[in-house]
C-alpha positions as CSV (number, residue, x, y, z in Angstrom):
1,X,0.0,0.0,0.0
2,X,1.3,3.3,-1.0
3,X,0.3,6.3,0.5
4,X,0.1,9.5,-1.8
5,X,1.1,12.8,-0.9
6,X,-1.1,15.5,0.3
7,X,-0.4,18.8,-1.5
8,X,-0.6,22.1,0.4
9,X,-1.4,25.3,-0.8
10,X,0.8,28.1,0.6
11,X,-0.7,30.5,2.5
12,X,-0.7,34.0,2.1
13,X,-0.5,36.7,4.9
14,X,-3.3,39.2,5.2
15,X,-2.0,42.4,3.9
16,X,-1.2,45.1,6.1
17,X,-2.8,48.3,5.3
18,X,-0.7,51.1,6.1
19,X,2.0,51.4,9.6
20,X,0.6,49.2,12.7
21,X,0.3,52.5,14.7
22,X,-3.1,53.8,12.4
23,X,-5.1,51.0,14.2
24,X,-3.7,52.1,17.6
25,X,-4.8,55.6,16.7
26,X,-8.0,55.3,15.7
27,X,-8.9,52.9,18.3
28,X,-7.5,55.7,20.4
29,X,-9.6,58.4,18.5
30,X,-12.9,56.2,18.8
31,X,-12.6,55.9,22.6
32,X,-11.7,59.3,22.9
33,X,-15.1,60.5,21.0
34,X,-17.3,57.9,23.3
35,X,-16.0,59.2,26.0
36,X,-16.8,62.8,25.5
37,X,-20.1,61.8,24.2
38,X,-21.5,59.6,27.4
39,X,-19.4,61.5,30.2
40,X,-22.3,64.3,30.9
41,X,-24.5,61.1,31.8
42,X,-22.1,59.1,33.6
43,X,-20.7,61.9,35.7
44,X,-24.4,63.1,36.7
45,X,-25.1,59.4,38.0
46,X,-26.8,58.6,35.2
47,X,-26.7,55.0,33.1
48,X,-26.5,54.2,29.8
49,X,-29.3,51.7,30.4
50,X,-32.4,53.1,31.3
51,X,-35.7,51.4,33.0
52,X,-36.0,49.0,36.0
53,X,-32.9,47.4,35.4
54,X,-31.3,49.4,38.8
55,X,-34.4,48.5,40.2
56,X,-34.2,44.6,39.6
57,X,-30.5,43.7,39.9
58,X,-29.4,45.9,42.5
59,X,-31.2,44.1,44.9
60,X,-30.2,40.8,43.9
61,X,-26.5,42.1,44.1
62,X,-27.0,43.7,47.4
63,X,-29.0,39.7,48.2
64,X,-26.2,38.3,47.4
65,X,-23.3,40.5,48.7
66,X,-25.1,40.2,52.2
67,X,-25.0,36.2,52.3
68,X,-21.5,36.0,51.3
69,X,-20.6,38.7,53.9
70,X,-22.6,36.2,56.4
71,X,-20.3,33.3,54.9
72,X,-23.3,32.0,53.5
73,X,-23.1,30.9,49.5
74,X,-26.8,31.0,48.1
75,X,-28.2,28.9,46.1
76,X,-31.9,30.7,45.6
77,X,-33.3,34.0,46.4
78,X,-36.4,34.4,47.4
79,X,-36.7,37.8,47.7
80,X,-36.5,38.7,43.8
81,X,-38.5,36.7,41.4
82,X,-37.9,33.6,43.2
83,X,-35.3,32.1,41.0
84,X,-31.5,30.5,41.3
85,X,-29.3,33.0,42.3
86,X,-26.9,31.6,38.7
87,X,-29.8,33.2,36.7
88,X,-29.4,36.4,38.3
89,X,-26.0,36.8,38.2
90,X,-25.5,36.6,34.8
């Protein structure tokens, strides 16, 4: 039994477009720009998710950070819709 060779194709590197510092910089650029847009709302205390969601996961984290603090790890919590505590944390 004789056992042919595979061929393989060469491959070619992605080109580079331009110095590897221009990806640096516009990432730099981009952040720059969020930042100046959102920090009027994020200094005033504000979110950038509106709603209940304060409302429903910061007592579950507050739940959860009082159990541990009691050295105890739970499993459920009753308090907020009554489901495992893995749902709620994720």
């Amino acid at each position: 039994m004789s056992v042919s060779p595979v061929a393989t194709v060469p491959r070619s590197r992605p080109r580079q477009v331009g110095p590897a510092w221009v990806g640096a910089l516009v990432t730099l650029i981009v952040a720059a720009g969020l930042t100046f847009l959102f920090w009027p709302t994020l200094w005033t205390g504000g979110g950038l998710v509106g709603g209940d969601i304060y409302y429903y996961f910061l007592p579950q984290k507050a739940f959860y950070a009082d159990a541990l603090q009691r050295g105890e790890l739970p499993v459920w919590n009753n308090l907020v819709a009554s489901l495992p505590i893995a749902v709620s944390l994720f």
